[in-house]
C-alpha positions as CSV (number, residue, x, y, z in Angstrom):
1,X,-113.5,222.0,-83.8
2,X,-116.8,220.3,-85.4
3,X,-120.5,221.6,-84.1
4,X,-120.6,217.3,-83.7
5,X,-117.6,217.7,-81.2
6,X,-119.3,220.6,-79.4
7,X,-122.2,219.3,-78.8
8,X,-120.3,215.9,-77.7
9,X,-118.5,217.7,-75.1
10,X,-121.1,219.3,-73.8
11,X,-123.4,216.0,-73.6
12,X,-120.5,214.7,-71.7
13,X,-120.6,217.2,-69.4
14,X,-124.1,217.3,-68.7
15,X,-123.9,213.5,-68.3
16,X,-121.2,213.4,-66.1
17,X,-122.8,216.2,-64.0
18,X,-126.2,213.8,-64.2
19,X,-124.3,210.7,-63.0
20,X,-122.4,213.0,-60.4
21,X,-125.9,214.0,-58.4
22,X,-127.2,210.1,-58.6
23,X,-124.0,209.1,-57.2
24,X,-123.9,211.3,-54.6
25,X,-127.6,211.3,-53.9
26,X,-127.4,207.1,-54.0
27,X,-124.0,207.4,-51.7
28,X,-125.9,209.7,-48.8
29,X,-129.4,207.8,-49.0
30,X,-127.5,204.4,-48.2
31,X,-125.1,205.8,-45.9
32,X,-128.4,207.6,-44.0
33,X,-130.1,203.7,-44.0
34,X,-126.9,202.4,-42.3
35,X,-126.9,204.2,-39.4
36,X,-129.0,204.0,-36.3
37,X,-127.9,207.9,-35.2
38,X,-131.1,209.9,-35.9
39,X,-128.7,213.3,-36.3
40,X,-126.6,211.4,-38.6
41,X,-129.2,210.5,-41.0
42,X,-130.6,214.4,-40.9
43,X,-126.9,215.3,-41.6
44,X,-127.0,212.5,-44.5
45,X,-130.9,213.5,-45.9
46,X,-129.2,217.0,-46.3
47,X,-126.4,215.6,-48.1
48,X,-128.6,214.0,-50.7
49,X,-130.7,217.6,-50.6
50,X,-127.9,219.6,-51.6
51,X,-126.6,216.8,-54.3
52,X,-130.1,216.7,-55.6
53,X,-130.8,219.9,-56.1
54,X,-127.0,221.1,-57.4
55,X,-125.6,218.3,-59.4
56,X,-129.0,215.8,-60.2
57,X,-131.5,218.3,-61.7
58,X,-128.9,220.7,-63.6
59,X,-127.7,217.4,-64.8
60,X,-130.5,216.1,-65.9
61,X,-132.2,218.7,-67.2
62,X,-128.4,220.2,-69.3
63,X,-128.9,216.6,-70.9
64,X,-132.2,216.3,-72.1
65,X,-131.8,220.2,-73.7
66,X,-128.8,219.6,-75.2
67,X,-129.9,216.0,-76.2
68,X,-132.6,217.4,-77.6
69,X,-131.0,220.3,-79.5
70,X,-128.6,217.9,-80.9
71,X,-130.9,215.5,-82.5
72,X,-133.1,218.3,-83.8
73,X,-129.9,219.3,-85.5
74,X,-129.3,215.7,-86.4
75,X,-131.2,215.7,-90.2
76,X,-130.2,211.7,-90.7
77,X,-131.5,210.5,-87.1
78,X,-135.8,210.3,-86.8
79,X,-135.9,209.8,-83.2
80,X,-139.7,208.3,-83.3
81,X,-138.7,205.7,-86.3
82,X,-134.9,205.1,-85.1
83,X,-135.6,202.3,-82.0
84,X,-132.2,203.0,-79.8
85,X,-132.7,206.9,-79.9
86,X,-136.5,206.3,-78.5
87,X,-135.4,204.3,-76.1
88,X,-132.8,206.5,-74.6
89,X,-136.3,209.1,-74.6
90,X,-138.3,206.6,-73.1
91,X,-135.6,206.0,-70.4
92,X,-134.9,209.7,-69.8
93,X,-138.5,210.6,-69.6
94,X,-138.8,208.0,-66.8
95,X,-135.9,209.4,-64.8
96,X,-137.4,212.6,-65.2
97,X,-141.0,212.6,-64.6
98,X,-141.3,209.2,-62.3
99,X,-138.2,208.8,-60.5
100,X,-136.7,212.3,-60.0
101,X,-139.7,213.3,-58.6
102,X,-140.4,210.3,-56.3
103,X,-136.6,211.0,-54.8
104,X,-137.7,214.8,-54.3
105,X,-140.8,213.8,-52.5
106,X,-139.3,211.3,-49.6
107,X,-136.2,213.7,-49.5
108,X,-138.2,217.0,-48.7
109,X,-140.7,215.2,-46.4
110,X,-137.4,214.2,-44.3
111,X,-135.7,217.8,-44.4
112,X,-139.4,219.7,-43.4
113,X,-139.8,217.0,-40.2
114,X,-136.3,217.2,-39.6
115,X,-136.8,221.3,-40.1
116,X,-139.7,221.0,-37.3
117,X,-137.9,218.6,-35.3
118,X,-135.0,221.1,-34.9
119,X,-137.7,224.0,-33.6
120,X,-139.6,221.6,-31.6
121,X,-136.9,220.0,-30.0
122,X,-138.2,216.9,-30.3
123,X,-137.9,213.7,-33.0
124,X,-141.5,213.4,-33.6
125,X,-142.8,209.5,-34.7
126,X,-143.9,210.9,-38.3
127,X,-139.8,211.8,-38.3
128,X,-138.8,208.5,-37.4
129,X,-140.8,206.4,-40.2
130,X,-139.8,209.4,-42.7
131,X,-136.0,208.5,-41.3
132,X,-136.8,204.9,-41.7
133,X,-138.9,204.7,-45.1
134,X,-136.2,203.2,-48.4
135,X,-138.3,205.0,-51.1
136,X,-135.8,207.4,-52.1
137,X,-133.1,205.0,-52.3
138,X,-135.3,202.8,-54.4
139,X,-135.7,205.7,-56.6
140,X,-132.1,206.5,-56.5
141,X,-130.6,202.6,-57.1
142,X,-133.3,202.6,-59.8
143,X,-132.3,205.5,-61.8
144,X,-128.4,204.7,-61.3
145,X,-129.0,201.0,-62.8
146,X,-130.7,203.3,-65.6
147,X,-127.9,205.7,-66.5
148,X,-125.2,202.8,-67.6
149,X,-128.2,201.6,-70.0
150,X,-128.7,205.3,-71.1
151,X,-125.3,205.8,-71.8
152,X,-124.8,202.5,-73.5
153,X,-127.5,203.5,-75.9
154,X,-126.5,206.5,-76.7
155,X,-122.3,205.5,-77.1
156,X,-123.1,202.9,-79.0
157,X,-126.0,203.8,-81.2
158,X,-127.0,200.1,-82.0
């Protein structure tokens, strides 16, 4: 077994462990929209917590380190000067520092009312429009239409 063949197994691990938390996170944020039951989407938020947290950012993070590794290791590939391999960095940087984060922000919002909520007793109105607000799931469609494209790029090497 190759370093190459290592290092593409682990990639495809990482990935798959990536694409595993947006699925699951996408899954739970558009089950949570479709339901009227205000328990339900708490019980769905947390879902897409727990997914975020254990599959989307050791996902992500696994890819972009061994990415990186393995182009640093790559002596034929300049990845400013060759235009597919900046554009999978441009992508990734995106998913990282804009859209991760805006998922992270709606989702926590929703788990510290609903955390208040549950000691209270009551479903406060600042609850209810965190319940109702589609900005994580906008984040979460946008970086799953993103992966495919990411993984295209990097497959295919153009």
């Amino acid at each position: 077994m190759s370093e190459d063949d290592i290092f593409r197994f682990l990639t495809a691990l990482a990935a798959m462990t990536f694409g595993g938390g947006v699925a699951a996170l996408t899954l739970a944020l558009t089950r949570a929209w479709q339901t009227d039951d205000a328990l339900e989407r708490d019980v769905l938020f947390r879902s897409a917590d727990r997914a975020h947290t254990r599959l989307l950012l050791p996902g992500i993070i696994a890819t972009g380190v061994v990415g990186a590794i393995w182009g640093i290791r790559a002596e034929a590939v300049d990845p400013i000067e060759t235009g597919w391999l900046l554009a999978v960095e441009v992508l990734y940087l995106v998913s990282l520092f804009v859209l991760v984060p805006g998922m992270f922000a709606g989702i926590r919002r929703v788990r510290l009312l609903s955390l208040q909520a549950r000691k209270t007793g009551e479903l406060s109105d600042e609850l209810t429009d965190a319940l109702n607000d589609r900005g994580p799931l906008v984040f979460a469609v946008l970086m799953a239409l993103m992966l495919p494209v990411q993984i295209l790029l990097v497959t295919l090497q153009p």
